[in-house]
Every structure is written in structure tokens, then in C-alpha cells.
C-alpha positions in Angstrom: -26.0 17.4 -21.4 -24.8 14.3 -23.2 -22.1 12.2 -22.0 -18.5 13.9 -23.9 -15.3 11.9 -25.0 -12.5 11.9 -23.1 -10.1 13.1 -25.7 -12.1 16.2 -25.4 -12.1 16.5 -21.7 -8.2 15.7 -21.9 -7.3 18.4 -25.1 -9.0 21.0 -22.6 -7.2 20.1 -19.1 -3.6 20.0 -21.4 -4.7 23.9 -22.9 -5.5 24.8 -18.8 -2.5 23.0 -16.9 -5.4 21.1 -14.9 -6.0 16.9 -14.5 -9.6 15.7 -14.9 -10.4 13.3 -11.7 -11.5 9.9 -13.0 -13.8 8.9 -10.1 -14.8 4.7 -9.7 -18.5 3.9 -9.8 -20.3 0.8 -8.3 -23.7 1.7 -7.2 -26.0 5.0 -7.6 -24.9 6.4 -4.8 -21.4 6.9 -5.9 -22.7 7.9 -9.4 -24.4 11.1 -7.5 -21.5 11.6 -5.2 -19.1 12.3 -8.6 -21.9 14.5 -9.6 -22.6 16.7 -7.0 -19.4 17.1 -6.4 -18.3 18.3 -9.5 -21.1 20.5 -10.1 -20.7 22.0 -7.0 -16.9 22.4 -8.0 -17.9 23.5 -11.4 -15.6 21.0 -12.8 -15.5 18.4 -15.8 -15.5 14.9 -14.9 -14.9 11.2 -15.6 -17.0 9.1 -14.3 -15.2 5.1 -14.4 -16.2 1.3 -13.9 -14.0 -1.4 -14.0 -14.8 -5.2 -15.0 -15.5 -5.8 -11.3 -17.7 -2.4 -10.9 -20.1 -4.0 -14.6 -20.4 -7.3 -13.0 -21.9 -5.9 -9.9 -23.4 -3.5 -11.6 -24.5 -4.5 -14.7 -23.6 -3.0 -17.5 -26.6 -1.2 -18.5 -27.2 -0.1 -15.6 -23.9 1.5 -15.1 -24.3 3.3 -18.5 -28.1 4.1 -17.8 -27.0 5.9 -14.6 -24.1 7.9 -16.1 -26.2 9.3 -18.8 -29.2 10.5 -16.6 -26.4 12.5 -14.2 -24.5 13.5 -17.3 -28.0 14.1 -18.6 -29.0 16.6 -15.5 -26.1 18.1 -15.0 -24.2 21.4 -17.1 -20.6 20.0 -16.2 -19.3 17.7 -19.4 -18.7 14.3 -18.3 -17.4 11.3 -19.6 -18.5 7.7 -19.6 -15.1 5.4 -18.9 -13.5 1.6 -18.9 -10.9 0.9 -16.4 -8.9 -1.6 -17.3 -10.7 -3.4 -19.9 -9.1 -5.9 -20.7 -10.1 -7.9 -23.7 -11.4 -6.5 -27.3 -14.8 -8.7 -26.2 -15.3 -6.4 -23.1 -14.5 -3.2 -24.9 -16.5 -3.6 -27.6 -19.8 -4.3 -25.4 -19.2 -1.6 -23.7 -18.4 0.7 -26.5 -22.3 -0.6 -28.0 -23.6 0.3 -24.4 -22.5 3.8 -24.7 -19.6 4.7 -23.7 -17.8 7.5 -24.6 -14.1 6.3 -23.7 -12.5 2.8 -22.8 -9.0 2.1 -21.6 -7.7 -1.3 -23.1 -4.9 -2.5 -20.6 -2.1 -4.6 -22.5 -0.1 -4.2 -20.3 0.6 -7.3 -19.1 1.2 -8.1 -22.6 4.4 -8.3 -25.0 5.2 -4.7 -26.3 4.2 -6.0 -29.5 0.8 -7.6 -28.8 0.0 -4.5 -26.9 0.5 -2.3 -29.5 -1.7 -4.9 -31.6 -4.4 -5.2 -29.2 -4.4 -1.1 -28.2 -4.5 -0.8 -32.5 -7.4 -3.2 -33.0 -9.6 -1.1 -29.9 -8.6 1.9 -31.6 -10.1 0.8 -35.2 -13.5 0.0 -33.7 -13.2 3.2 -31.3 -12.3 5.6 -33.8 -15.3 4.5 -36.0 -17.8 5.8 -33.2 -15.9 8.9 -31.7 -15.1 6.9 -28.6 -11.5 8.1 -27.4 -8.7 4.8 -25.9 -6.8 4.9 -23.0 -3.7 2.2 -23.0 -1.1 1.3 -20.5 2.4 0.9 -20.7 3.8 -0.9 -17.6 2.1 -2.8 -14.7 0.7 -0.7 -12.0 0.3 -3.4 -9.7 -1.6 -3.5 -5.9 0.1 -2.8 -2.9 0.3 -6.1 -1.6 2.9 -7.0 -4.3 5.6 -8.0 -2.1 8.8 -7.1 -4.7 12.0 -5.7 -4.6 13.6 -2.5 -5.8 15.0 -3.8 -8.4 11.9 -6.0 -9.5 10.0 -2.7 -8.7 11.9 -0.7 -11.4 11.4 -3.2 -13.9 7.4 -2.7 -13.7 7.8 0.6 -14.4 7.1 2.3 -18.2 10.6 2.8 -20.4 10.4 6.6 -21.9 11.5 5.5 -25.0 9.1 2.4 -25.3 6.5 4.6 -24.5 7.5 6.9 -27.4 7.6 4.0 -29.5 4.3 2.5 -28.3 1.8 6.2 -28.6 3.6 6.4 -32.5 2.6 2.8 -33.5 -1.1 4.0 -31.4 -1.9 7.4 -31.5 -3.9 6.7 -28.4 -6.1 9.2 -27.0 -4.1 8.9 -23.5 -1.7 6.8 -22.2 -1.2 5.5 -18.3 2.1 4.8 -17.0 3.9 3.1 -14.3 6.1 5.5 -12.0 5.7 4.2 -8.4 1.3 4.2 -7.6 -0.6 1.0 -7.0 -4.2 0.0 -6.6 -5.3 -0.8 -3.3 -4.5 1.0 -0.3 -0.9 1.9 0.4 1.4 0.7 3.1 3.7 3.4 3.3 4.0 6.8 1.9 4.3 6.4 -2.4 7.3 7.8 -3.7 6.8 8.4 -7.4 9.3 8.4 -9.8 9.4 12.1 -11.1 12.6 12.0 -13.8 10.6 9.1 -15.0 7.7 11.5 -15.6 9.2 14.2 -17.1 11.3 11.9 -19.6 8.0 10.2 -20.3 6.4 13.7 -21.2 9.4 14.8 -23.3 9.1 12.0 -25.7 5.3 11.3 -25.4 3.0 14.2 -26.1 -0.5 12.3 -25.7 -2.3 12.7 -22.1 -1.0 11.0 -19.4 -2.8 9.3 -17.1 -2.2 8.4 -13.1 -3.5 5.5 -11.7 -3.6 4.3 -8.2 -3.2 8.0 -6.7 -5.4 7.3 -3.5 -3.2 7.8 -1.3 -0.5 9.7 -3.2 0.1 13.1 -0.8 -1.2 16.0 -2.4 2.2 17.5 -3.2 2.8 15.0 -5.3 -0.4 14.8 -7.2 0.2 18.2 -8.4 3.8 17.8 -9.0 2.7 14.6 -11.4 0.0 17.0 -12.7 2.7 19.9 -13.6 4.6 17.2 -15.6 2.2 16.2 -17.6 -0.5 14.3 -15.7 -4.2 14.8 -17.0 -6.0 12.2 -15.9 -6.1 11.2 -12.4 -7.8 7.5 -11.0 -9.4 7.5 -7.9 -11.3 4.4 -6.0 -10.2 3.8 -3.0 -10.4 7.0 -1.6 -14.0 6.7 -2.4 -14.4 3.6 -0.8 -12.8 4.7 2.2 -15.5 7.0 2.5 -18.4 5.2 2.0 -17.9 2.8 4.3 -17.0 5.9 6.9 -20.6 7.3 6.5 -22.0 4.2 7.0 -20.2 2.9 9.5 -21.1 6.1 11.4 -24.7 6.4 10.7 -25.0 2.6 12.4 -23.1 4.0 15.1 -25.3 6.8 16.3 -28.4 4.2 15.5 -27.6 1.0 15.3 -31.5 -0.2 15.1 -31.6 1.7 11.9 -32.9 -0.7 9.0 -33.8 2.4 6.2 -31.3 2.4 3.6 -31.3 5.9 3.3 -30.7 6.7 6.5 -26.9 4.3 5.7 -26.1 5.1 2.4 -27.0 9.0 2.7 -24.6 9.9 5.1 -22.6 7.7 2.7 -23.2 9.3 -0.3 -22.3 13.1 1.9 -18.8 11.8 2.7 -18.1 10.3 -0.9 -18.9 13.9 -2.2 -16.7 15.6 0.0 -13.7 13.8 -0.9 -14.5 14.0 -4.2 -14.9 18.0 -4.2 -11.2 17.8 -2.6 -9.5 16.1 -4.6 -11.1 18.2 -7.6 -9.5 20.8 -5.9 -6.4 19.3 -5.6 -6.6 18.2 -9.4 -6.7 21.9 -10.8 -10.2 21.3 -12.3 -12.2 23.1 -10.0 -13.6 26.9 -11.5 -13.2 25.0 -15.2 -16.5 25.0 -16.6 -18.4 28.2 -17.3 
């Protein structure tokens, strides 16, 4: 089937209590790990690629490869940017086909966000292509701040109320604890956060950073609102398990396929688990 909108994919998982897992692509191998998995879970997916993911990539072929699974496949699934972050980007990627882009102003004056998120929203709109903006900085886990510092990167209820009525964004991530990378410790999100957020804010929200998170606390984040959950490096993780294990048993091995399928196995099974944990699983027909 064709590639779907998020803002679809997101109006369903709010009617079913469920989060849609936004999985991080960089080669083909990972596009048919996201695949398999959710058609074997018989659930809806997003399939992602951040600025790093397109210049590795390419662009084209990151969208060619999304729309022949999407196109061989009965699950819906949607075409993604992570954190674009200029109009320029957005729009190329909009004219390459895809079905949903995140603009991250974050790092930006309220104001200019609000700007920026409104000027990606005029060109989306046009084309059925849903927007995804942030409000606070979800930063990596090598940020070395305080408590106090810590608090401050986190999204403000009320200027997130503000922001979404000046927006009307499709879905909106926030800051309450997760960070990219791989986590040091145990995350400890900020829950009364979440559920002030979601009383004010009535758009999607969206969790980024969650690899890592325990599951408790993914589906805590999920009964409060969450409908959108990022995942990388979880997937990462797992790739390089396969192949590091496939070398192992045969270290003289020099067919790719013999690496990157075990690979491509172990990035579908976590996958197909964390659909689980997400609620999606059992969604589509």
C-alpha cells in the first residue's frame, strides 16, 4: 500500500490508547527489519531518517526503499524526518516523498520556533504531509549538567499550550527526562510533567530518546499521552550484535549476507518487542 501520513497513524493510536514505534533507518537492511517486524506484529509503523541517516543514505534512496516495503507490505506506514532542522531540508524532503517531517526549533527562541514550525506547516499542509515540532531540548547522554540546568531543558506545560495554538502541529515532542545516545544510568522521566503537558496540549505527543527507557515506563508515558515513540539506538545495538556474532562463529567469512543477515534477524526482533511494548501490536486488520 502507499506510504500514509502520520497525522493518520497518530488520530488512530489516540482512538486505541496505543503509541506507533518510529523506528531509525540507515541502510536496507534496517528498512526490512521495521518491516517484517511489524508485519509480523500486524502493526502500523513509522519508518524515520535523520540528517545523518540522508547523508549516508541518500535521500532518494531512503525514500525509494520506504515506498517499495510500504509498497509490499498491508501494514500502513509512514515516511518520516527526525529532526530536520532547516525549512531547506524539509522541504527537499517533502518533494522526495515524504509523508511526515518533524522541524526541530527547538534550540530556537519560543518565538522563532513557533515561526519556523508555522512556515513548515504552510508548505506541509499544501501536500497532505503532517509536522512534528519540539518544544525543549532533548539532549545526548553525554551532556554532563546539573539538576537544576537539567530542569531548565525540559518543555514548560503552559508554553507548550501556547506553542501547539500558535501551530496546530500534527504532533508535538517534548522534553521530560530521555536523551539520544545510550544511557548511563537508569532514565527517570518526569511524569507530572507529562500529565500537565497532556492536560493543556491535546495534539500527539511524541517520545524521543526511549532506548533505553525500562518498559514500565514506556507504557506509563504511553497511558499519559505518548503516541509516538523514537527508537535508534536500540536498533543499533542490535545490528552490530548480529554481526559481531556471525564474525565470531566464522571469522573468514567475507559474504555480506552471511554479516548483515544475522543482523537484519536481531534488528527485527527487537523491533517486534518493542511493538509489543508500544500497544501497537494486533492493530491492523
Amino acid at each position: 500500500m502507499p506510504l500514509v501520513d502520520l497525522k493518520t497513524l497518530m488520530e488512530q493510536a489516540e482512538a486505541g490508547g496505543y503509541a506507533v514505534g518510529a523506528f531509525n533507518c540507515n541502510n536496507m537492511e534496517i528498512v526490512q527489519a521495521i518491516i517484517r517486524a511489524a508485519e509480523a506484529e500486524k502493526a502500523p509503523v513509522i519508518i524515520q531518517a535523520s540528517q545523518g541517516a540522508i547523508k549516508y543514505a541518500g535521500l532518494s534512496f531512503i525514500t525509494a526503499m520506504a515506498k517499495v516495503a510500504a509498497a509490499q507490505t498491508t501494514v500502513p506506514v509512514a515516511l518520516h524526518l527526525d529532526h530536520g532542522t532547516s525549512f531547506a531540508q524539509v522541504v527537499r524532503c517533502i518533494a522526495d516523498g515524504f509523508t511526515s517531517v518533524m522541524i526541530d526549533g527547538s534550540k530556537l527562541p519560543l518565538e522563532d520556533n513557533i515561526t519556523l514550525t508555522n512556515r513548515v506547516l504552510e508548505v506541509a499542509r499544501a501536500v497532505g504531509v503532517s509536522v512534528e515540532a519540539e518544544l525543549g531540548k532533548i539532549g545526548g547522554t553525554e551532556d554532563d549538567v546539573t539538576v537544576d540546568e537539567r530542569e531548565a531543558l525540559f518543555t514548560d506545560p503552559v508554553e507548550a499550550k501556547y506553542f501547539v495554538e500558535k501551530t496546530g502541529v500534527d504532533a508535538l515532542a517534548v522534553a521530560i527526562g530521555t536523551a539520544h545516545g545510550r544511557y548511563k544510568g537508569i532514565p527517570k522521566l518526569d511524569f507530572d510533567r507529562l500529565q500537565k503537558i497532556r492536560e493543556l496540549v491535546k495534539v500527539p505527543i511524541v517520545l524521543h530518546g526511549s532506548s533505553g527507557v525500562p518498559d514500565e515506563a514506556i507504557r506509563q508515558a504511553i497511558g499519559l499521552g505518548v503516541r509516538k515513540v523514537n527508537i535508534d539506538t536500540n536498533i543499533r545495538e542490535a545490528f552490530v550484535k548480529g554481526v559481531k556474532e556471525a564474525l565470531a562463529k566464522n571469522p573468514d567469512e567475507i559474504d555480506p549476507r552471511m554479516i548483515l543477515g544475522p543482523a537484519r534477524e536481531e534488528m527485527t526482533a527487537i523491533v517486534r518487542e518493542k511493538i509489543r511494548v508500544f500497544g501497537s501490536a494486533g492493530k491492523v486488520g
